[in-house]
C-alpha positions in Angstrom: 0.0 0.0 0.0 1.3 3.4 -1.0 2.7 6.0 1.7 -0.6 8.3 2.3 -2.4 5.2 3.0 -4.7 5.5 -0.2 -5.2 2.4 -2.0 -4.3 1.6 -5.6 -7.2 -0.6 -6.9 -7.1 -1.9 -10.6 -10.7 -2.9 -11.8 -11.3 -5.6 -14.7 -14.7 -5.3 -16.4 -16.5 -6.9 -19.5 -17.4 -3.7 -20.8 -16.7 0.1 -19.8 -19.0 1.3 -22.8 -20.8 4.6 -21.2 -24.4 3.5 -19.8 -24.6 0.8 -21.8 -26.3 -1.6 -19.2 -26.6 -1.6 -15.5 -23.2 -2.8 -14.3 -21.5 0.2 -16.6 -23.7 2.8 -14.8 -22.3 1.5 -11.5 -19.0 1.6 -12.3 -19.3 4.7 -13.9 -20.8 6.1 -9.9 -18.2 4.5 -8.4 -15.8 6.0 -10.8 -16.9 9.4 -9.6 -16.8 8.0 -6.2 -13.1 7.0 -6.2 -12.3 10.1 -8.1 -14.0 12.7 -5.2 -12.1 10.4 -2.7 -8.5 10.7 -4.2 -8.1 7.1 -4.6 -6.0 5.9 -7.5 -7.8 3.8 -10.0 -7.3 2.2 -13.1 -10.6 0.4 -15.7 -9.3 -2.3 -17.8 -11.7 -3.7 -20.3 -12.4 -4.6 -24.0 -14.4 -2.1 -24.5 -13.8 1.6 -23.2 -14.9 5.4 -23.3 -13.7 7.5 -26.3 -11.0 10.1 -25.0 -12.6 12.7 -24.6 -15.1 10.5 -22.6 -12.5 9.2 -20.1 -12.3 10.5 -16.3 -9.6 7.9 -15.0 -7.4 5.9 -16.1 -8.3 3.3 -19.2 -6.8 0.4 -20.7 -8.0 -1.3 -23.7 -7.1 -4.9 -23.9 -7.8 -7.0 -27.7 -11.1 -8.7 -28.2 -13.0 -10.3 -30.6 -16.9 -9.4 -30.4 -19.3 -11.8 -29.0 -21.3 -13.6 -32.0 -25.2 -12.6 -32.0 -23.6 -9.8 -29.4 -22.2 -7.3 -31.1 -22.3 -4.5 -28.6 -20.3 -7.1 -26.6 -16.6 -8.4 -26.3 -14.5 -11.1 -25.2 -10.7 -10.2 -24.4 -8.7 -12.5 -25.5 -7.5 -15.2 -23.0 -4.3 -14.7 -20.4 -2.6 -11.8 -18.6 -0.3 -11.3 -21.3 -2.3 -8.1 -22.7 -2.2 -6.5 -19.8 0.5 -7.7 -17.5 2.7 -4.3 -18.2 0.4 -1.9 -17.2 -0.4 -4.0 -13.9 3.3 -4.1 -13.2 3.5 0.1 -14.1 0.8 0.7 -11.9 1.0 -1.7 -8.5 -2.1 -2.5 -7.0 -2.8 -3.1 -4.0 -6.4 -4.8 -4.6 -7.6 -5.7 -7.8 -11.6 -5.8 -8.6 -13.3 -8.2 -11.0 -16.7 -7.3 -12.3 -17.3 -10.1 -14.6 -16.3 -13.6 -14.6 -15.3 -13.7 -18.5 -11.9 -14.4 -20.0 -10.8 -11.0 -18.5 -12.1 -12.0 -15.2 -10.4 -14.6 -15.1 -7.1 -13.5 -16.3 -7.1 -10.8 -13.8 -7.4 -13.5 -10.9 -4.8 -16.0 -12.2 -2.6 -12.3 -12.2 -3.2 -11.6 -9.2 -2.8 -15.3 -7.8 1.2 -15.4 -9.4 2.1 -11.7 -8.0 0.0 -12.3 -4.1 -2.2 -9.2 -4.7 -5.8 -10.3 -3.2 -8.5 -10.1 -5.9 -12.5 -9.4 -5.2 -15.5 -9.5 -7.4 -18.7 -8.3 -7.7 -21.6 -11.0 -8.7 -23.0 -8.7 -11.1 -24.6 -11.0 -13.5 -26.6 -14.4 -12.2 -25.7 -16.6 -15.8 -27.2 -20.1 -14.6 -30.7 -19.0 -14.9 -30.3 -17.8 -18.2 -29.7 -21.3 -18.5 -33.7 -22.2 -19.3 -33.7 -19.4 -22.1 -31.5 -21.1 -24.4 -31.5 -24.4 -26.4 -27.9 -26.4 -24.3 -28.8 -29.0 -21.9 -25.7 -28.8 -20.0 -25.9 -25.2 -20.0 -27.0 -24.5 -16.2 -24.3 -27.2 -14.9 -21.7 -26.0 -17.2 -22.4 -22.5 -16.1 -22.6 -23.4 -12.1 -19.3 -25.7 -12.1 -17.0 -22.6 -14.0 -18.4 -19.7 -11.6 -18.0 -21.7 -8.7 -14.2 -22.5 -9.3 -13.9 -19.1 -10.5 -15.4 -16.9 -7.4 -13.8 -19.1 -5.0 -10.6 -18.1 -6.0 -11.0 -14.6 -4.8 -10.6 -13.6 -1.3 -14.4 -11.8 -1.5 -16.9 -11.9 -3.8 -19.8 -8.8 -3.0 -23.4 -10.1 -3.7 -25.9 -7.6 -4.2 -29.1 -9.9 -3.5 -29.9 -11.9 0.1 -31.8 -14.3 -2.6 -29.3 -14.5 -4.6 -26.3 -15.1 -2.2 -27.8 -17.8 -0.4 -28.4 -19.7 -3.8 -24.5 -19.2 -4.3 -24.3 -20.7 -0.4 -26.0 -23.7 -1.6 -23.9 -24.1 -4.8 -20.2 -24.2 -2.9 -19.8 -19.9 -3.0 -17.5 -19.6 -0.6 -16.4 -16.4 0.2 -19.8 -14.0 -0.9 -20.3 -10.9 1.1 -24.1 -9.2 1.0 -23.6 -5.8 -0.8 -26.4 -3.9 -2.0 -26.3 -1.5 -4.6 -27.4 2.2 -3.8 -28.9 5.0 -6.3 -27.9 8.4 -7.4 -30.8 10.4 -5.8 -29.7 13.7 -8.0 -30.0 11.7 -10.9 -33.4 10.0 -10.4 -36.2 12.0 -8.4 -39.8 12.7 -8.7 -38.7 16.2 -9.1 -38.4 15.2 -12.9 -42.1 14.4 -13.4 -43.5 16.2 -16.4 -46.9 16.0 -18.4 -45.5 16.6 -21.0 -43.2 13.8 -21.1 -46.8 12.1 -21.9 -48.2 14.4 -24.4 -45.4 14.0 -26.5 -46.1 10.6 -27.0 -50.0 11.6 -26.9 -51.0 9.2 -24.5 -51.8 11.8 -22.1 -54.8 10.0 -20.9 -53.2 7.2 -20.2 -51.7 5.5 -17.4 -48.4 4.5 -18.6 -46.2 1.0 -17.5 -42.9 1.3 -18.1 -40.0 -1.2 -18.5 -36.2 -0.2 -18.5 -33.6 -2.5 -20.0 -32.0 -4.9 -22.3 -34.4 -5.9 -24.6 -33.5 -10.0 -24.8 -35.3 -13.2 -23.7 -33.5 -13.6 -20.3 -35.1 -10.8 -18.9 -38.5 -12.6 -19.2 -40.1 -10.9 -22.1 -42.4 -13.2 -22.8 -44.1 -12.7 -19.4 -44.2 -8.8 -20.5 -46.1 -10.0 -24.0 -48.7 -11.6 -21.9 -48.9 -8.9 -19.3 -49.2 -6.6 -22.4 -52.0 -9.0 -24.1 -54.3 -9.7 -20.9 -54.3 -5.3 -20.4 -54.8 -4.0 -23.3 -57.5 -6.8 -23.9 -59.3 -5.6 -20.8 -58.6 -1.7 -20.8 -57.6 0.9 -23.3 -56.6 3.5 -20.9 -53.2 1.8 -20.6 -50.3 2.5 -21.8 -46.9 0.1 -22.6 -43.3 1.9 -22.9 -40.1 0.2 -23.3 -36.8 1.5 -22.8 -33.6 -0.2 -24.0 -32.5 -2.3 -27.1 -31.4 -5.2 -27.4 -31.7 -8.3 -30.3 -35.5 -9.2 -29.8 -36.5 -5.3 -30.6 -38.2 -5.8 -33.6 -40.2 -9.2 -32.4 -41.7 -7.3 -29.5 -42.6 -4.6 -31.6 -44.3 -7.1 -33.8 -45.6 -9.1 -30.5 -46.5 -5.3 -28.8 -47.7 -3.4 -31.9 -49.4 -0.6 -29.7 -46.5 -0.2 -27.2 -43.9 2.8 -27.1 -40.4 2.1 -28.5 -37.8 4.8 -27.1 -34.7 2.8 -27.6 -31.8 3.9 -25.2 -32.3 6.9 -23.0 -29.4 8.0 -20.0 -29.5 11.4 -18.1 -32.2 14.0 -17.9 -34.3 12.6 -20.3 -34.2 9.2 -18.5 -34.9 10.3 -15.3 -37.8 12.2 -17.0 -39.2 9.0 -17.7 -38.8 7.3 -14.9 -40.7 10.1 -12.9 -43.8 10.6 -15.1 -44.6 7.1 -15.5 -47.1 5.3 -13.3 -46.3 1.5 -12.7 -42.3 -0.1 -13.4 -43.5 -3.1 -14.6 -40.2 -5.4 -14.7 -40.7 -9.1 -14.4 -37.3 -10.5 -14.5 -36.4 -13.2 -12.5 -32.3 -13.4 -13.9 -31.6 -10.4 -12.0 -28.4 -10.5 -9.4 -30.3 -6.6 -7.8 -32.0 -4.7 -10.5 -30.7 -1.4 -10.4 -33.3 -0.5 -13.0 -36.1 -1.0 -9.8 -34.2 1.4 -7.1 -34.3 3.9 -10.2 -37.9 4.0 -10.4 -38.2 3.5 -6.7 -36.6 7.0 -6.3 -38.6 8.3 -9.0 -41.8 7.7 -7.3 -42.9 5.1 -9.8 -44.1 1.6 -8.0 -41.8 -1.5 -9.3 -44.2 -4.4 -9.8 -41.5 -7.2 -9.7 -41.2 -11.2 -9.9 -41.0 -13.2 -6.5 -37.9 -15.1 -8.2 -34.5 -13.2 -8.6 -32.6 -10.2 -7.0 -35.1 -7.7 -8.8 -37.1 -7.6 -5.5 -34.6 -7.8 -3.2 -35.4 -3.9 -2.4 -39.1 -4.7 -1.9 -41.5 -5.3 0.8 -44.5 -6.4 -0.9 -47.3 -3.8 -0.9 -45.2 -1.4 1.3 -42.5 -0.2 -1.7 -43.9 -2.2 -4.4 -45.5 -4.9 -5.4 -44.0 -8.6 -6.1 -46.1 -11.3 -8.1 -45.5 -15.1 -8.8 -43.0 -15.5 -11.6 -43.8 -16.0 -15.0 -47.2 -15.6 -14.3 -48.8 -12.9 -16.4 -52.5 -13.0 -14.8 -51.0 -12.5 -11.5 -49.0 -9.7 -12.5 -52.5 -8.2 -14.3 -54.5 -8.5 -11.7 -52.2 -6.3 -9.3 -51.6 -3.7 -11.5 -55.0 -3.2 -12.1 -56.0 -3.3 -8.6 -52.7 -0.6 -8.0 -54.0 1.1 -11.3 -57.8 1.6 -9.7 -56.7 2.8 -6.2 -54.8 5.9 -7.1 -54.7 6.6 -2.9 -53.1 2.9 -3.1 -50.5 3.8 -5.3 -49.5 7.0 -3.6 -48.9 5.5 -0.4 -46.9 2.7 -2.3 -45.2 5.6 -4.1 -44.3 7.5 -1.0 -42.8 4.6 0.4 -40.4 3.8 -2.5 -39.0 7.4 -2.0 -38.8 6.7 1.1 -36.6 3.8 0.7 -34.4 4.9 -2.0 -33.5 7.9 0.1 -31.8 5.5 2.1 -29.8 4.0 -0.3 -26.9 6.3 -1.1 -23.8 5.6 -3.3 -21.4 7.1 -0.6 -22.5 5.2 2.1 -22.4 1.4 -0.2 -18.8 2.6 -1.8 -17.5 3.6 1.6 -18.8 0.2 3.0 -17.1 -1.3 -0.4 -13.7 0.4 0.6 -13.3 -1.0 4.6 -14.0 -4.5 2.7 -10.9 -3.8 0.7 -9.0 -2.8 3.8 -10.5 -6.3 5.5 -9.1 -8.5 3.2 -5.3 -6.9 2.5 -5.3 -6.7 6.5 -6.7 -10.5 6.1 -4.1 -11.5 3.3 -0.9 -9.8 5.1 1.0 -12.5 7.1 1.9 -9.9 10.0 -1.8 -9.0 10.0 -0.3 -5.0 10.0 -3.6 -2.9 10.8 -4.0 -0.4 7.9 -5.5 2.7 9.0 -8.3 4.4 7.0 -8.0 8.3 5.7 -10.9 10.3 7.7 -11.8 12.2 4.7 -13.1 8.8 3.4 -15.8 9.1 5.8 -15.7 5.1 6.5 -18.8 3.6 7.6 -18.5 0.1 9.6 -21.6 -1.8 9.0 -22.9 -5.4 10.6 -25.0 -7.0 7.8 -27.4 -9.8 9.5 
């Protein structure tokens, strides 16, 4: 560790393409974070900002693009890329946000040169096991994670549900770590009519989804939602926010529905705030940042009981959670929800509520003392490593 007691922490992630899905906005916050802090950082990914983009320090490893993926890539295999810039900059901790080739590369680094690694379970892969056409898929997909995660010293989890089904699977070393929300960013403040009468549904009560638009994140549940509702009412109205490979089949499948493609900043949070139900019914999810959003928005996440999504949520207190996969269930609550506006605002109160509570500085400062934990843990003279007070380090019991 360097002489002002800072750490030097050297993050590996799939992608560092600007808001391009949910992990990227958090590391993109916790880029900020590290930045206010004064704590020396480095992203190394296959994919990264342009240079006028960048805010701290980038390094680009080769890749070759994921097939039927192409907004993804893989880095090629081994340390080799990027073993010169590791060795130039010294970490003290390195950071893994994805358990691909880079992932991986970055733990067997850190294994040969004794520099404890981390993770973040970001992404939960085995239940996209059932979306896809291989057998062996799920067991394939439990077996490498498994070997992988337990080779790092900590691996952050940012779901009770989910951590306890990495428990049962041999996970090792997970560590409960929620993920928190910008509260500047996403606010109520941003509600605007018209938001709606640009689209002309004005009249309307609109359900909003934010996200990647492919089959994992249960889709086909949405169809149904979308087919039961606007069988039964036609003062609703559908948005969808994202892209993704199945764009044009739900378009065909949800031909009255709202397409905005990709949104980030103002105009996001805009949306967010002047819709009436988040209607997300995922049950892949490792937390669901998209849910805190509208949570702190004021607009009531209707979640599945399956998955991190509703991890946040106390049912019918900050949202409402419904049996997975099951479409009727889903339409019946948000019509009930839908026909008790005094219902909704109370539910909508309480999701701001909530989110208040969920700040970045608090989770990242919470991230940091874990850090500290396990280089104090990995040191053989077990040296006690004291922590800069301008960090504002918060020590926190989880449960």
């Amino acid at each position: 560790m360097n002489q002002n007691n800072k750490l030097k922490i050297a993050y590996f992630a799939g992608s560092m393409k600007p808001g391009q899905d949910g992990v990227t906005r958090v590391l993109f916050r916790l880029v900020e974070w590290l930045n206010e802090n004064n704590i020396d950082n480095i992203f190394i990914s296959s994919l990264i900002p342009e240079p006028n983009e960048r805010d701290t320090k980038f390094y680009k490893v080769p890749s070759f693009a994921v097939p039927f993926y192409k907004e993804y890539k893989f880095a090629y295999p081994g340390y080799k890329k990027f073993e010169s810039t590791m060795r130039e900059f010294k970490p003290d901790i390195i950071h893994i946000n994805s358990p691909c080739s880079l992932g991986l590369a970055a733990i067997k680094f850190g294994e040969k040169n004794n520099i404890p690694v981390v993770a973040t379970y970001h992404t939960h892969f085995p239940s996209y096991a059932k979306y896809y056409n291989i057998k062996q898929l799920e067991f394939i997909s439990w077996n490498y994670l498994r070997k992988l995660y337990n080779r790092c010293d900590r691996v952050f989890v940012p779901s009770v549900t989910i951590m306890e089904d990495l428990k049962e699977h041999g996970f090792k070393t997970t560590q409960y770590l929620p993920h928190g929300i910008d509260l500047n960013i996403f606010n109520s403040s941003y509600k605007s009519d018209q938001w709606k009468r640009s689209l002309n549904i004005q009249d309307k009560k609109v359900l909003l989804y934010v996200g990647r638009l492919v089959w994992e994140k249960d889709l086909r549940t949405l169809i149904d939602i979308y087919d039961h509702l606007t069988g039964l009412r036609d003062n609703l109205s559908f948005v969808l926010v994202g892209d993704g490979p199945i764009r044009k089949e739900l378009e065909k499948h949800m031909p009255e529905a709202k397409f905005l493609g990709y949104k980030t900043g103002e105009e996001l949070s805009t949306i967010y705030a002047s819709s009436d139900l988040f209607v997300f019914p995922s049950t892949t999810e490792t937390f669901g940042n998209v849910v805190l959003e509208a949570m702190a928005s004021g607009t009531v996440p209707v979640c599945s009981n399956e998955g991190g999504a509703s991890s946040s949520i106390i049912n019918n207190h900050n949202g409402i959670i419904c049996d997975a996969k099951n479409s009727f269930d889903y339409s019946k609550k948000i019509l009930s929800l839908i026909d008790s506006q005094a219902e909704l605002a109370r539910i909508s109160e309480n999701c701001i509520d909530y989110a208040s509570s969920q700040s970045w500085n608090n989770i990242f400062s919470i991230q940091y003392q874990h850090y500290l934990d396990v280089i104090k843990n990995k040191t053989t003279d077990n040296i006690f490593i004291p922590v800069d007070s301008r960090l504002g380090i918060i020590k926190h019991i989880y449960d």
